[in-house]
N, C-alpha and C positions, 0 to 999 in steps of 0.2 A: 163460444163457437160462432153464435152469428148464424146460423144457414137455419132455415126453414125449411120444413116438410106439408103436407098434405096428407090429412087422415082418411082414408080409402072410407070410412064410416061415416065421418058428421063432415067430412067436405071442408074441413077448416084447417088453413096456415100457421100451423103449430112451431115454436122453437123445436130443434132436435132433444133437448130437455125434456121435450113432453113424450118421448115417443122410446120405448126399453128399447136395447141393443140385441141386433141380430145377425149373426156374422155371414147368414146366406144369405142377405139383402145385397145390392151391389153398393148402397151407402152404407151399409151396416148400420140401419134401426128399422125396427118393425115397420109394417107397415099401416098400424090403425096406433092411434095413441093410448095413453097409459088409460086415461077414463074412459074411452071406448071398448077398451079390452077389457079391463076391470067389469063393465056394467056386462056384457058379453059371457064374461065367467061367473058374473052372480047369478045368469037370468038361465045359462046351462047348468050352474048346482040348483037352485031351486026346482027344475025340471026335472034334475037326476041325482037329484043329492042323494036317496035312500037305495039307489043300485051303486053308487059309487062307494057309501059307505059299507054295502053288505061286500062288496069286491076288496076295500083295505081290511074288513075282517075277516075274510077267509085266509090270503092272503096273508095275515099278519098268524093266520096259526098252521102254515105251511114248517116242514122240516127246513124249507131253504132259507125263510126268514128267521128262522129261530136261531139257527146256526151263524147265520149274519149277524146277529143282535151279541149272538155271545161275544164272537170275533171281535166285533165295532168296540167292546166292554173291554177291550184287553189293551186298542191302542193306548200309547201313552197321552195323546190329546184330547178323549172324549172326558167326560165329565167324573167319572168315578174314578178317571185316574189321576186329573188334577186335584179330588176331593183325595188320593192315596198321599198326593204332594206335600197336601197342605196339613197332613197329622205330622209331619217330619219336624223334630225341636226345631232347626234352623229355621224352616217357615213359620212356627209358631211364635220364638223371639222375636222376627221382625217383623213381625203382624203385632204384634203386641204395643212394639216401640212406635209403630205406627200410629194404632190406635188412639196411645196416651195421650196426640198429640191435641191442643185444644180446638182447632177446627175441625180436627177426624169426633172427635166427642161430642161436637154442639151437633155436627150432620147426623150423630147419630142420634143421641137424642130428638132431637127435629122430627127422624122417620121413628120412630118408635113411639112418638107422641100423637104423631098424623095416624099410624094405623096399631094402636096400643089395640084394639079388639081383634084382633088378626094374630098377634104376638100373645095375647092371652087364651087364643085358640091353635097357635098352633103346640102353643107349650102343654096344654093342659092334653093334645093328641101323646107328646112326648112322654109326660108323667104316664099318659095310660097304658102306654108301649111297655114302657120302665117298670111297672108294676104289675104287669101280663092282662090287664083288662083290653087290650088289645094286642096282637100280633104283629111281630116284624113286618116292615111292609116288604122288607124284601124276601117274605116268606109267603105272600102271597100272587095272586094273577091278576091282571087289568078286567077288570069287570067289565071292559067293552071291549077287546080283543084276545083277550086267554093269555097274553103274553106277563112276563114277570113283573113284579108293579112296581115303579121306583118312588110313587107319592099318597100321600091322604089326600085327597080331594075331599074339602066343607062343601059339599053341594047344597046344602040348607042356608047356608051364610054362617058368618060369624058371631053371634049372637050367643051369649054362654048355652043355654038352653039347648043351643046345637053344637056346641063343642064337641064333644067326640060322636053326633051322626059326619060319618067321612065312609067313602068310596075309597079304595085302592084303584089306581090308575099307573098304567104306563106314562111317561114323558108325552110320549104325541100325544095320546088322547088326554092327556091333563089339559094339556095345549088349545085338545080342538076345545075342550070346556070350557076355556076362558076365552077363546076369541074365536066361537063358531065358524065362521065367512073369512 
């Protein structure tokens, strides 16, 4: 593009690159840049991060949300529908052929070797599932928002001795677990 902006915060001549898109601007981009705004939304959650979270948890055990969450579960493009796609033979053969191939097998290997403690913890969650030493997780609730849990969360780490200490979590809040901010 070429064109500069000016960040109403640090005062500085920024590419339009720098600056998220806003369609009520008369240029269309914000008008403080990306690190200005960033730093600006770290410094208001640190301030208000524990009414913010108490407000997405009531909130998330409202009848409006619950009912939205079921609905969201039924489209054909959220996640549990493409997980219904992929048990179908046809996606199963060609995932297969895929696989065999030998650069689809070194990459896997590769990650399997890079986080083999991860893969041996999330397996040994599965055997305990498989053997009723733990419960479906989707027989259980998110332990930080009441809502249905679609994961184990290793809050201890991966280390066998913690292998099956795991939380049940919802999606979002597995999410905020792994990347707080």
């Amino acid at each position: 593009m070429g064109h500069e902006k000016i960040c109403t915060v640090c005062k500085e001549a920024k590419p339009v690159s720098a600056f998220h898109r806003n369609a009520l601007n008369k240029d269309g981009f914000n008008v403080r840049c990306k690190v200005c705004r960033k730093s600006d939304s770290s410094k208001y959650y640190a301030r208000h991060g524990d009414e913010i979270l108490l407000k997405v948890k009531e909130y998330a055990k409202t009848p409006a949300r619950k009912a939205w969450y079921e609905e969201y579960y039924k489209l054909p493009s959220t996640k549990a529908a493409i997980l219904k796609r992929k048990r179908t033979p046809e996606y199963k053969r060609k995932e297969k052929a895929r696989s065999q191939q030998p650069e689809a097998k070194a990459v896997a290997q590769a990650r399997y070797r890079k986080n083999k403690h991860k893969w041996l913890a999330y397996g040994a969650v599965a055997q305990a599932v498989r053997s009723g030493l733990l419960s479906q997780v989707s027989n259980c609730v998110c332990s930080d928002c009441g809502v249905q849990a679609q994961n184990y969360h290793h809050h201890q780490g991966y280390d066998e001795p913690h292998w099956l200490t795991v939380v049940a979590l919802c999606s979002h809040c597995h999410h905020l677990r792994h990347y707080p901010s």
